[in-house]
FIFI-132275 format. One record per residue: residue number from 1; y, x, z of N, C-alpha, C, O in turn; residue in three letters. Coordinates in pm, whole numbers, plus 50000, padded with zeros to 5 digits. Example, Ala and Ser with C-alpha at 12.3 -4.5 7.8 and 13.67 -1.06 7.14 Angstrom:
BEGIN
<1,<49431,51319,50780>,<49550,51230,50780>,<49670,51320,50780>,<49668,51424,50846>,ALA>
<2,<49775,51285,50708>,<49894,51367,50714>,<50003,51290,50787>,<50114,51341,50804>,SER>
***
This chain:
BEGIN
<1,<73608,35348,24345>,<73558,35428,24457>,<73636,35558,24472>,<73695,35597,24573>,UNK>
<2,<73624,35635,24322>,<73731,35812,24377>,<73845,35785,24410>,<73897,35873,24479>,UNK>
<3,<73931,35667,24382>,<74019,35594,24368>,<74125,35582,24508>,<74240,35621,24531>,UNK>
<4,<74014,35501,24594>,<74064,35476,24695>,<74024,35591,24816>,<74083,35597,24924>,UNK>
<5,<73887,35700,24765>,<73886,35784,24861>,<74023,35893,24821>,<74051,35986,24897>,UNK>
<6,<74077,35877,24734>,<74205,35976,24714>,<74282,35948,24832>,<74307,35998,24942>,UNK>
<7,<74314,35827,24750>,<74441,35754,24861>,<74433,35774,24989>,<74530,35831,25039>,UNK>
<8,<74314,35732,25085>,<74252,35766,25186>,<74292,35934,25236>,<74300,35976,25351>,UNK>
<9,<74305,35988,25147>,<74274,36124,25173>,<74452,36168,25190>,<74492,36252,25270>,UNK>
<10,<74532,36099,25105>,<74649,36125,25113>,<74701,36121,25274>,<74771,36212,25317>,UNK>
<11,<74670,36032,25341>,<74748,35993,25456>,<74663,36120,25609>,<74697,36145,25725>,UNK>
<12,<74574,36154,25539>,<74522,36295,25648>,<74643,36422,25589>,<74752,36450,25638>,UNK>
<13,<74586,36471,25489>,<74631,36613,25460>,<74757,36556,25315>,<74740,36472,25226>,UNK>
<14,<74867,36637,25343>,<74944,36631,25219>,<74919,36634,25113>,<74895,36754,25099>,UNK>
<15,<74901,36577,24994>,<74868,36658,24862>,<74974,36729,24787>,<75091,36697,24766>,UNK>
<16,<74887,36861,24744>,<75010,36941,24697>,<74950,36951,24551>,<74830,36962,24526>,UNK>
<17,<75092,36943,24423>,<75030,36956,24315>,<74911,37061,24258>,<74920,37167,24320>,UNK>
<18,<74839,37063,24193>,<74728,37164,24174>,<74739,37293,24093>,<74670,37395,24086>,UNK>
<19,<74859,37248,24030>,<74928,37347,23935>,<74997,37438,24030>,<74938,37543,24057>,UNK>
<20,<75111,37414,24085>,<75244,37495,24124>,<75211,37509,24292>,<75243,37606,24362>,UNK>
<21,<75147,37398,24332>,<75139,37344,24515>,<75236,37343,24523>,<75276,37459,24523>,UNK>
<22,<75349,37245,24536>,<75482,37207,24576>,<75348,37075,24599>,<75240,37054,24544>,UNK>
<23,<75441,36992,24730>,<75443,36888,24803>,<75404,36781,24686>,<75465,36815,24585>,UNK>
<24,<75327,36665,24664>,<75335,36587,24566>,<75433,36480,24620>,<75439,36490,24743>,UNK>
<25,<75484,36414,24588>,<75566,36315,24624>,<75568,36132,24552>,<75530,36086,24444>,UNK>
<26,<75607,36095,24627>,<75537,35899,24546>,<75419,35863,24491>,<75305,35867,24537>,UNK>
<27,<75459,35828,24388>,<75310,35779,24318>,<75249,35897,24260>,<75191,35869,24156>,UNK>
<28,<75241,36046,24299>,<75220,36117,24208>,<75098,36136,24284>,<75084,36098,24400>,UNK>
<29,<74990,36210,24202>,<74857,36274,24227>,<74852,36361,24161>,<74920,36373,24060>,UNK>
<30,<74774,36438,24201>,<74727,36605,24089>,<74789,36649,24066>,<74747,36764,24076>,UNK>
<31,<74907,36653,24024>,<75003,36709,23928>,<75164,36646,23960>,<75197,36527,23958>,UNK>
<32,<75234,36743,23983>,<75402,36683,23984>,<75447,36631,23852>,<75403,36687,23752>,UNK>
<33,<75545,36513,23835>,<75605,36555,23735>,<75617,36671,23608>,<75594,36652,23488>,UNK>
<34,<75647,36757,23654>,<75692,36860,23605>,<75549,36962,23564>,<75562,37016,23454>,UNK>
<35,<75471,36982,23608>,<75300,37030,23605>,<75238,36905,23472>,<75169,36934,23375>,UNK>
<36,<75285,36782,23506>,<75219,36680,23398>,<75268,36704,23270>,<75199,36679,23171>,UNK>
<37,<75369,36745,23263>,<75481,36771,23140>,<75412,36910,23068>,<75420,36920,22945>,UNK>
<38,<75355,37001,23136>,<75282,37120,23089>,<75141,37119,23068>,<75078,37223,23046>,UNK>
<39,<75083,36996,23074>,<74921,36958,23007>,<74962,37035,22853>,<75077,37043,22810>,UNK>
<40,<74867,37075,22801>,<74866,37113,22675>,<74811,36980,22595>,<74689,36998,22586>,UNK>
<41,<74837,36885,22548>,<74813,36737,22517>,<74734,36784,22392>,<74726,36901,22357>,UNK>
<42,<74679,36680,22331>,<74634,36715,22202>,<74690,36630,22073>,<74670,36637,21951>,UNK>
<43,<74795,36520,22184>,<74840,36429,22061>,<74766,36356,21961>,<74805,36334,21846>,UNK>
<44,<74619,36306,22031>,<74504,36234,21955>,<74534,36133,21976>,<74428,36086,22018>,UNK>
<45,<74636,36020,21982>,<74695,35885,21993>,<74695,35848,21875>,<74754,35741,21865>,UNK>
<46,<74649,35892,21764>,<74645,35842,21661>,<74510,35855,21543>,<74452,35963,21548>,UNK>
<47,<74464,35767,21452>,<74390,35826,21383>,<74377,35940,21314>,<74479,36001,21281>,UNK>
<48,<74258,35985,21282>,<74226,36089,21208>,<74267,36192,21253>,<74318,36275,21177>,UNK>
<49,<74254,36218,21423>,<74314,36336,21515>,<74204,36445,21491>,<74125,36433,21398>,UNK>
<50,<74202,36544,21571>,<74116,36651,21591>,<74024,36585,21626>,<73938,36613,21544>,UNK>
<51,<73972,36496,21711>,<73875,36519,21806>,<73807,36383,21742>,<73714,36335,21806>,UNK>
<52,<73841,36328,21636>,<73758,36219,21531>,<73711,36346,21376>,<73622,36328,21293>,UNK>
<53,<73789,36442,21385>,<73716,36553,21293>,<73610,36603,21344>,<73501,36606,21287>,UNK>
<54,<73642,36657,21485>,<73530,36698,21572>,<73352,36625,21523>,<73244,36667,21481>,UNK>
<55,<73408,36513,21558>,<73207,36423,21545>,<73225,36397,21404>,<73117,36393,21345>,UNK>
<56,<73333,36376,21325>,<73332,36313,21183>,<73173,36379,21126>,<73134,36495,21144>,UNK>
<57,<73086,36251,21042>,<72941,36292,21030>,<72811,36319,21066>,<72711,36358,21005>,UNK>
<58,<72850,36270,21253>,<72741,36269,21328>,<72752,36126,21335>,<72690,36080,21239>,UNK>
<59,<72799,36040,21401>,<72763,35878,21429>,<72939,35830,21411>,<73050,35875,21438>,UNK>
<60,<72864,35688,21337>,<72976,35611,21321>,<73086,35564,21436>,<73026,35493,21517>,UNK>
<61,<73164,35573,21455>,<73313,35550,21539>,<73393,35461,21475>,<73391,35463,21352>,UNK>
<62,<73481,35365,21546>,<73584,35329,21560>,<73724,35386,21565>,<73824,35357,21500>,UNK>
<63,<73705,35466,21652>,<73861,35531,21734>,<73772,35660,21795>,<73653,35652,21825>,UNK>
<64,<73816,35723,21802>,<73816,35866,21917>,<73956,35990,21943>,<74047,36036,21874>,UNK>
<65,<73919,36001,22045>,<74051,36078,22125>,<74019,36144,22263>,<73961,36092,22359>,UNK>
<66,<74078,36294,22247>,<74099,36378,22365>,<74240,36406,22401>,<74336,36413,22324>,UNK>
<67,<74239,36423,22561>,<74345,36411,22590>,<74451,36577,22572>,<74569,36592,22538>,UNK>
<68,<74350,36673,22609>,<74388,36787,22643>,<74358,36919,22551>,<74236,36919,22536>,UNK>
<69,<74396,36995,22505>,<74309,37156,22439>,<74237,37179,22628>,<74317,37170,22721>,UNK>
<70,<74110,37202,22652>,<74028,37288,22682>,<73986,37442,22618>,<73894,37471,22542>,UNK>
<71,<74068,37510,22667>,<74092,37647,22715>,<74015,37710,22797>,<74051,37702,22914>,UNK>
<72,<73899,37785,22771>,<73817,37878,22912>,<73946,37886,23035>,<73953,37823,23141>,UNK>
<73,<74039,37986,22980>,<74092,38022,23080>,<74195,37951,23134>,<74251,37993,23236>,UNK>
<74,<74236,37831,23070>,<74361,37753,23100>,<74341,37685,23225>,<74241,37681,23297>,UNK>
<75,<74440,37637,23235>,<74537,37529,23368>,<74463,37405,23385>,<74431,37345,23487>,UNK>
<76,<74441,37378,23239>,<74340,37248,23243>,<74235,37250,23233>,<74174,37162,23294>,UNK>
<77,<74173,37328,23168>,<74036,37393,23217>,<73991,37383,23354>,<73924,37289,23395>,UNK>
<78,<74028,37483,23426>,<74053,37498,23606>,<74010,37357,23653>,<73901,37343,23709>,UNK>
<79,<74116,37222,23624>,<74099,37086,23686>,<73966,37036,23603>,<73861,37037,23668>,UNK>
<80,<73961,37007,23514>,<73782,37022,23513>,<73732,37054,23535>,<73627,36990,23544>,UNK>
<81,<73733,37178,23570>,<73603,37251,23630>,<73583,37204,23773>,<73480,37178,23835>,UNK>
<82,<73713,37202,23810>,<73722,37199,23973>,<73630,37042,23994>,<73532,37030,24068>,UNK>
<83,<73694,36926,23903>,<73699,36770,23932>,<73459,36833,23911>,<73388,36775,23993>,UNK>
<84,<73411,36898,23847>,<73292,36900,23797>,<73185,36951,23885>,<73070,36910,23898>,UNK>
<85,<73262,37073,23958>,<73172,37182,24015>,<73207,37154,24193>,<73119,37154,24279>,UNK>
<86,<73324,37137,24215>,<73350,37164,24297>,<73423,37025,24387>,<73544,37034,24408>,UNK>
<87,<73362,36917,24432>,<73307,36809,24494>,<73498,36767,24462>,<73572,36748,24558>,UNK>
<88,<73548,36759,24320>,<73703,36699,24322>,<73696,36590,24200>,<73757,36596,24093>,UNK>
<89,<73609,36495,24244>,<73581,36422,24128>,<73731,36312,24047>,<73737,36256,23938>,UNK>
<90,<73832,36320,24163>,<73932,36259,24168>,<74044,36270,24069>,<74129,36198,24015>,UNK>
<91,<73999,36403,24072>,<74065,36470,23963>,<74110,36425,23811>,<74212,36413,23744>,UNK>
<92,<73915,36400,23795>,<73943,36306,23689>,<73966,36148,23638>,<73985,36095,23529>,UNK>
<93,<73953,36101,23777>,<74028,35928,23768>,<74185,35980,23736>,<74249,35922,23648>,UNK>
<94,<74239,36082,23805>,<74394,36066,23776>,<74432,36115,23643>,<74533,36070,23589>,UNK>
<95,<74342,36225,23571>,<74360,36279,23450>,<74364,36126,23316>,<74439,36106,23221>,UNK>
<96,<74257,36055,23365>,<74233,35964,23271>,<74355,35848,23292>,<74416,35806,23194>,UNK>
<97,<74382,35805,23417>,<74496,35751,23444>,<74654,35808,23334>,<74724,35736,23262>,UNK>
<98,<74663,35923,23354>,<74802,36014,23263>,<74730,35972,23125>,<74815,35922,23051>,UNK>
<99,<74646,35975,23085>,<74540,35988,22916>,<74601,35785,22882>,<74670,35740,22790>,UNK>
<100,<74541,35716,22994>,<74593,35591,22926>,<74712,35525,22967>,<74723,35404,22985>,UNK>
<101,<74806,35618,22980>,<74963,35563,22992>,<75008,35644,22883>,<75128,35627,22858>,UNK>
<102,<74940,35736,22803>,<74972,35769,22693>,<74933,35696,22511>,<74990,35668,22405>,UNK>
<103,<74760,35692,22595>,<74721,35592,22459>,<74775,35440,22435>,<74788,35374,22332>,UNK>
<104,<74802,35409,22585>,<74838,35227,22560>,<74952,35210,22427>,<74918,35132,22338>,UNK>
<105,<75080,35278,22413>,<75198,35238,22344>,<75086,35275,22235>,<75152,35213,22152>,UNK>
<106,<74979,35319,22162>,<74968,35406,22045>,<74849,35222,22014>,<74832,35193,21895>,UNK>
<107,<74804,35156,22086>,<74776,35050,22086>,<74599,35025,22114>,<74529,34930,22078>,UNK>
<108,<74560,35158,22197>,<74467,35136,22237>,<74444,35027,22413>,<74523,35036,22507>,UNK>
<109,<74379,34981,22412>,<74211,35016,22425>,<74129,34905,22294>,<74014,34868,22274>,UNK>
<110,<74272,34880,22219>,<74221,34820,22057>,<74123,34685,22147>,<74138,34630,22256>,UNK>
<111,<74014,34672,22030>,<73931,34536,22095>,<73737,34608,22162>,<73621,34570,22151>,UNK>
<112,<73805,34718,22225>,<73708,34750,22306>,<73651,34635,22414>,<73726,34576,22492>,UNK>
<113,<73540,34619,22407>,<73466,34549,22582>,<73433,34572,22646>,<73423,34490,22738>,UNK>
<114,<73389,34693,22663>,<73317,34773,22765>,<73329,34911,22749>,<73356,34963,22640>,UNK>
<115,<73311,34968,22844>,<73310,35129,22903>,<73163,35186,22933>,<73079,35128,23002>,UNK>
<116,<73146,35297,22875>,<73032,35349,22959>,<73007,35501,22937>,<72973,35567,22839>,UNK>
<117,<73037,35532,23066>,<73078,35688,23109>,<72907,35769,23028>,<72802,35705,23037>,UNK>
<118,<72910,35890,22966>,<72809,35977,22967>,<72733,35992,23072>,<72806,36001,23171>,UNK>
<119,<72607,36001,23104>,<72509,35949,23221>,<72457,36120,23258>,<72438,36192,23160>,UNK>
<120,<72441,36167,23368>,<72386,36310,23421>,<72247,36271,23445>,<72214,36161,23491>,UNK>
<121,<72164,36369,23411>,<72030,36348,23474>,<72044,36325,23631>,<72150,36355,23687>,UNK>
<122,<71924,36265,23711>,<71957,36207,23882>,<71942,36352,23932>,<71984,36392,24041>,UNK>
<123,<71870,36434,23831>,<71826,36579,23951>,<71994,36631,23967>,<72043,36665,24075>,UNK>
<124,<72054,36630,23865>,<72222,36679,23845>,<72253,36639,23941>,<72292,36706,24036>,UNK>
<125,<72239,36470,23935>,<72365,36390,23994>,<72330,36450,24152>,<72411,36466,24243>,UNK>
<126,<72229,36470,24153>,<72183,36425,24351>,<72199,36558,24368>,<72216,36574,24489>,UNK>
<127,<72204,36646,24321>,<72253,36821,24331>,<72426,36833,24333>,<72484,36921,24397>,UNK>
<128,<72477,36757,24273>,<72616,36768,24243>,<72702,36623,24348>,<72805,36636,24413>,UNK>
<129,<72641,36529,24338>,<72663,36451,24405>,<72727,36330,24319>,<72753,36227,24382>,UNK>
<130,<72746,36332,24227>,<72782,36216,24150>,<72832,36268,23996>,<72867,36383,23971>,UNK>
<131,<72829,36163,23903>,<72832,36193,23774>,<72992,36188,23738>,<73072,36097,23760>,UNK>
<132,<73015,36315,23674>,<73185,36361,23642>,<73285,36264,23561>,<73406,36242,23572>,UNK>
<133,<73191,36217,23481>,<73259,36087,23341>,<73250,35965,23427>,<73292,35861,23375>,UNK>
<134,<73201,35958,23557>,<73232,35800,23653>,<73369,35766,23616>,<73413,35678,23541>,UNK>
<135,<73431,35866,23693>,<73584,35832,23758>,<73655,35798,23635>,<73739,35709,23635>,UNK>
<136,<73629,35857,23542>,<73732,35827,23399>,<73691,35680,23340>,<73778,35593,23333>,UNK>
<137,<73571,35657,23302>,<73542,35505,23344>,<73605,35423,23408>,<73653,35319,23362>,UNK>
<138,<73615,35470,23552>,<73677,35389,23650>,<73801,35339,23613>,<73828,35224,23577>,UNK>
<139,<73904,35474,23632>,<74049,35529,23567>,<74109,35377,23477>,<74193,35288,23493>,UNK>
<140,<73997,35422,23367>,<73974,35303,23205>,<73985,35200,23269>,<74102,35160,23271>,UNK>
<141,<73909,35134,23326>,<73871,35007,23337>,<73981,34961,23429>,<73983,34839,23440>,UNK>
<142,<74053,35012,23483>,<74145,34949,23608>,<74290,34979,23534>,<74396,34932,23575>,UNK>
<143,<74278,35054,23433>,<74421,35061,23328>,<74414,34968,23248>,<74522,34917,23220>,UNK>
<144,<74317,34923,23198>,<74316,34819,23089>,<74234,34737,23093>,<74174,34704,22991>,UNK>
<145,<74210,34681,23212>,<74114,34573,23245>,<74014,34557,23206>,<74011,34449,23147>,UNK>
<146,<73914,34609,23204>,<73790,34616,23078>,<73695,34652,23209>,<73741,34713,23306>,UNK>
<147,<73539,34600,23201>,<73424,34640,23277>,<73385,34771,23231>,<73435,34812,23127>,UNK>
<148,<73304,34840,23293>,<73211,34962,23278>,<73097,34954,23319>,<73081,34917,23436>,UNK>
<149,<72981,34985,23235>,<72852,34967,23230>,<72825,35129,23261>,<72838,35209,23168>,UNK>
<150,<72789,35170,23384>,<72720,35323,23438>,<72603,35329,23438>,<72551,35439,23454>,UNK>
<151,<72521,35208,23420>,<72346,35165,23479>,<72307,35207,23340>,<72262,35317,23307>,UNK>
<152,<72328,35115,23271>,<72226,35126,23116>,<72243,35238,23037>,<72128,35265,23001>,UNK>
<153,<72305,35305,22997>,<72273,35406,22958>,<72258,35553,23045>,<72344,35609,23113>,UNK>
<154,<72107,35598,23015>,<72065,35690,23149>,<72040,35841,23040>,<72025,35851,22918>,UNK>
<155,<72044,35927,23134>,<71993,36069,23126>,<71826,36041,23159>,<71780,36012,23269>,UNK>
<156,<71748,36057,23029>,<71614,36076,23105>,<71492,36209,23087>,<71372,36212,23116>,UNK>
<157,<71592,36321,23022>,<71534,36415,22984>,<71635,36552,23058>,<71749,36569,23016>,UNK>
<158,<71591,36620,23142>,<71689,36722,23239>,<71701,36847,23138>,<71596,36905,23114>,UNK>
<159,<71787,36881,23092>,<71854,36982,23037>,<71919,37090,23077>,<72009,37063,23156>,UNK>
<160,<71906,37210,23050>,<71967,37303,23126>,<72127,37315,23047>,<72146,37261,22939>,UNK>
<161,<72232,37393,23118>,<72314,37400,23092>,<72361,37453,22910>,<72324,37557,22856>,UNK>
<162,<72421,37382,22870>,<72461,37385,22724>,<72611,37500,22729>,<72602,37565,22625>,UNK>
<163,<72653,37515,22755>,<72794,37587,22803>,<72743,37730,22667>,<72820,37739,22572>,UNK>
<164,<72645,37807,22670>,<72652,37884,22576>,<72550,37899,22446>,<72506,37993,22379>,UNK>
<165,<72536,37730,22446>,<72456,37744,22321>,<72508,37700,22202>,<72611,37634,22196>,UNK>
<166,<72454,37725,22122>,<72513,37687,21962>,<72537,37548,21961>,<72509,37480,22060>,UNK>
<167,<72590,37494,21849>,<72605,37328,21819>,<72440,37314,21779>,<72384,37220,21836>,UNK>
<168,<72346,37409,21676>,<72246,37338,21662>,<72132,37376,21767>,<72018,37365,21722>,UNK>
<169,<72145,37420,21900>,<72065,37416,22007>,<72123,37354,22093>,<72076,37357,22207>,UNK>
<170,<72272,37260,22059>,<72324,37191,22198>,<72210,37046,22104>,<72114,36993,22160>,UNK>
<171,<72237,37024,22016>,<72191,36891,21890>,<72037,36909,21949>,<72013,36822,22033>,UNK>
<172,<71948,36983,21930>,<71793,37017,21943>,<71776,36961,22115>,<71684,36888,22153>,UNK>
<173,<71894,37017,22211>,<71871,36959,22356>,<71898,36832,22389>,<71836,36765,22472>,UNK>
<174,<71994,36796,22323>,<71993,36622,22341>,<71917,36559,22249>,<71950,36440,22248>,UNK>
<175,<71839,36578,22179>,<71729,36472,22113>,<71655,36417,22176>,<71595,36498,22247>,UNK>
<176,<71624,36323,22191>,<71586,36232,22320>,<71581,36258,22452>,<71490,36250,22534>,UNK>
<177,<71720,36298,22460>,<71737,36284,22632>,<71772,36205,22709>,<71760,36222,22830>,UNK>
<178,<71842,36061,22633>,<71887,35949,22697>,<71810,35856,22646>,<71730,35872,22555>,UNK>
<179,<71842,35717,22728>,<71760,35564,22681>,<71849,35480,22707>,<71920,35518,22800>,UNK>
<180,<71872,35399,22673>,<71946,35256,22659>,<71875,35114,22732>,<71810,35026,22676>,UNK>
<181,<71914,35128,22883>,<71808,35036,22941>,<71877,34846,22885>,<71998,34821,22887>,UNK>
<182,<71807,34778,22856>,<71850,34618,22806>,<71959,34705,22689>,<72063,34766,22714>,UNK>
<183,<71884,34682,22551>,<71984,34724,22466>,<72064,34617,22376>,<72145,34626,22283>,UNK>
<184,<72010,34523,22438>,<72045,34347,22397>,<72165,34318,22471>,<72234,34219,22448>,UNK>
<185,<72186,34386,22540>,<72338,34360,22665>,<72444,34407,22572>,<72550,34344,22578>,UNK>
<186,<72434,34546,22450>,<72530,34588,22400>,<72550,34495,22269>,<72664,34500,22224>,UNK>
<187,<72471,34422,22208>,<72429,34372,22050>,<72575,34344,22052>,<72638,34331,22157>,UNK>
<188,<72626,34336,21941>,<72773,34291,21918>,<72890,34348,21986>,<73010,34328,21971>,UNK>
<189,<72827,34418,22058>,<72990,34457,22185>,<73070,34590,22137>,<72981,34670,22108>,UNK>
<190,<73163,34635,22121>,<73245,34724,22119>,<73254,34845,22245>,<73319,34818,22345>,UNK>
<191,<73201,34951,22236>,<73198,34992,22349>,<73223,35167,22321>,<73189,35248,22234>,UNK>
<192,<73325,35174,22484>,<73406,35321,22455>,<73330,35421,22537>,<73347,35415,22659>,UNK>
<193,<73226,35538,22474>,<73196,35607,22545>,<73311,35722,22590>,<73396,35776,22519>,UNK>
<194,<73283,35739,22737>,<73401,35824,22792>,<73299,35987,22833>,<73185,35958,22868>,UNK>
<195,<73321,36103,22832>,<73281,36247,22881>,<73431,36299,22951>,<73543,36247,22943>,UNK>
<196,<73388,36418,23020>,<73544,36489,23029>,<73512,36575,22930>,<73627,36587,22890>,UNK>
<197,<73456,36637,22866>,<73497,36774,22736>,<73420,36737,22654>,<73357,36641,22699>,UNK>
<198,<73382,36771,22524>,<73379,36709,22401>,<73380,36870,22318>,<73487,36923,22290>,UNK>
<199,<73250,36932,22288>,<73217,37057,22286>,<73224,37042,22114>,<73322,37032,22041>,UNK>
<200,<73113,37043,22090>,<73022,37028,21935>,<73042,36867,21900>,<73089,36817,21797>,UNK>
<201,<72970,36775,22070>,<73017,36629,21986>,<72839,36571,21991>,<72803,36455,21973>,UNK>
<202,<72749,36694,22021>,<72604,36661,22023>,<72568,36524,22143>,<72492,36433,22110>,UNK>
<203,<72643,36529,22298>,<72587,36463,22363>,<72666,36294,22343>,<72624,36188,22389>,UNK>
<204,<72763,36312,22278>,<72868,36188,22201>,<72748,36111,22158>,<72704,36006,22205>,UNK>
<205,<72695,36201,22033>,<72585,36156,21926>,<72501,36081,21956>,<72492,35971,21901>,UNK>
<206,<72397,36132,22077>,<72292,36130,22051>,<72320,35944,22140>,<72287,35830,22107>,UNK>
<207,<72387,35995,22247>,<72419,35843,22301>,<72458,35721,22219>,<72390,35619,22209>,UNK>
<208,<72594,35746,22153>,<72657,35696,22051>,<72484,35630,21953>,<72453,35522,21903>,UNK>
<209,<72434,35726,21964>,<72327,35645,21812>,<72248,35542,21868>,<72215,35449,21795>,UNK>
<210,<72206,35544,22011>,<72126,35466,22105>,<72216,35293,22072>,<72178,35189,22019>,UNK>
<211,<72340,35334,22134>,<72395,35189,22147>,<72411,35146,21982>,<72390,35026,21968>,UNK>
<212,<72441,35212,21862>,<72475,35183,21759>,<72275,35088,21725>,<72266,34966,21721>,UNK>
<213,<72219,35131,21716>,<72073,35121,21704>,<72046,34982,21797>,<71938,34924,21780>,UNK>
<214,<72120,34940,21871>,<72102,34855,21978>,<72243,34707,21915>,<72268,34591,21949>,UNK>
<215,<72300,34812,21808>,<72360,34660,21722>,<72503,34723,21774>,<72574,34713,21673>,UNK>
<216,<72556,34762,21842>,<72722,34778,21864>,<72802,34873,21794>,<72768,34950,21704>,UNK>
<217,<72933,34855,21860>,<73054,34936,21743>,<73023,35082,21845>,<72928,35107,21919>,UNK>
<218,<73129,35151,21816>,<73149,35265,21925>,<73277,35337,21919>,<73326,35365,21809>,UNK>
<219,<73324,35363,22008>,<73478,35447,21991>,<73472,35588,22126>,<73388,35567,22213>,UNK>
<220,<73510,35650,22132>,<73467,35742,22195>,<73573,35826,22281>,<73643,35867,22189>,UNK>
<221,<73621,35870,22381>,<73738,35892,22462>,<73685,36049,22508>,<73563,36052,22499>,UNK>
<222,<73730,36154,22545>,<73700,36260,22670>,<73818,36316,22703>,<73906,36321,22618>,UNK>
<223,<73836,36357,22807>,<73927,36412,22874>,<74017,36581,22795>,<74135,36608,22770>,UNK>
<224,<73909,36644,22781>,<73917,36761,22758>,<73843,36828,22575>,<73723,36838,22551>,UNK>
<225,<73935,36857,22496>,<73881,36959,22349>,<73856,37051,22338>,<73940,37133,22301>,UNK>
<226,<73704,37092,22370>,<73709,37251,22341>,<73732,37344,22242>,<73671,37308,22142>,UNK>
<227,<73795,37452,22222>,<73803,37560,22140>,<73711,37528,22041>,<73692,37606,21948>,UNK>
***
């Protein structure tokens, strides 16, 4: 869906990179060449990266990986925020797109089966207009052929913004805030939860323990590492 409303969108107004605004040109989106080359990467293509230290001791994993350092004030920061707050959800189908033309040679998406983006409460979603971890889902699933499950795992407890609370009051707010609708759909399956930022690692968890509890593996993806 963000996918093709991009494309769509290309042939009205020019797209200009988001970094520099020079003209984008060919297959490019978001970012020129040259703007893609200045992501601050995190080089998590491999085991035992930062962002598998990050949750190491909250719930069992497979694989996990971020694509980017998340920086308050950075470059990449900005495109999250923007793809989050500010109706550019597109943003992050193309971020995740650059994320798995990097992980594929490193030999992911491994023997993952399914996808399933972090779920927003509906009061969020229908205030914001759609849930931010969709498009990277999407991104996933059309890079490496794999389905995405968005339905079954839900937000069912509304939370106020976590942005300045501790790890053990982000942990205390997600304790039962999600549910696992048909948890018999996951029994046996391998499945990659996707977020765009990846704070403390609390809302990873609490999901992550739902499907683990429901019999499956888990490996875990986000866009963005915070400080």
């Amino acid at each position: 869906m963000f996918r093709l409303l991009h494309q769509l969108s290309f042939f009205i107004v020019p797209d200009l990179c988001l970094y520099c605004r020079r003209p984008l040109i060919g297959f490019q989106r978001t970012l020129c060449d040259d703007c893609q080359k200045k992501i601050p990467r995190t080089r998590s293509d491999k085991p035992d990266n930062e962002a598998e230290h990050r949750v190491f001791g909250k719930f069992r994993f497979e694989h996990g990986t971020s694509f980017c350092y998340y920086r308050k004030e950075g470059d990449f920061a900005s495109l999250i925020i923007r793809a989050k707050y500010n109706d550019k959800p597109w943003i992050n189908y193309d971020l995740a797109m650059l994320f798995a033309k990097d992980l594929t040679p490193a030999g992911w998406p491994f023997d993952i089966d399914l996808i399933a983006p972090v779920p927003i409460h509906f009061l969020r979603k229908l205030r914001r207009g759609y849930n931010q971890s969709l498009p990277i889902a999407e991104a996933l699933s059309m890079a490496w052929n794999l389905p995405y499950d968005s339905r079954s795992l839900v937000k069912s407890k509304y939370t106020s913004s976590q942005v300045s609370n501790t790890a053990r009051e982000r942990l205390e707010a997600m304790e039962g805030s999600f549910d696992l609708k048909h948890p018999e759909r996951f029994t046996g399956k391998h499945v990659l939860l996707v977020d765009d930022v990846l704070t403390t690692g609390a809302t990873l968890d609490a999901c992550a323990q739902l499907l683990i509890q429901a019999g499956a593996k888990v490996s875990f993806l986000t866009l963005g590492l915070s400080d």
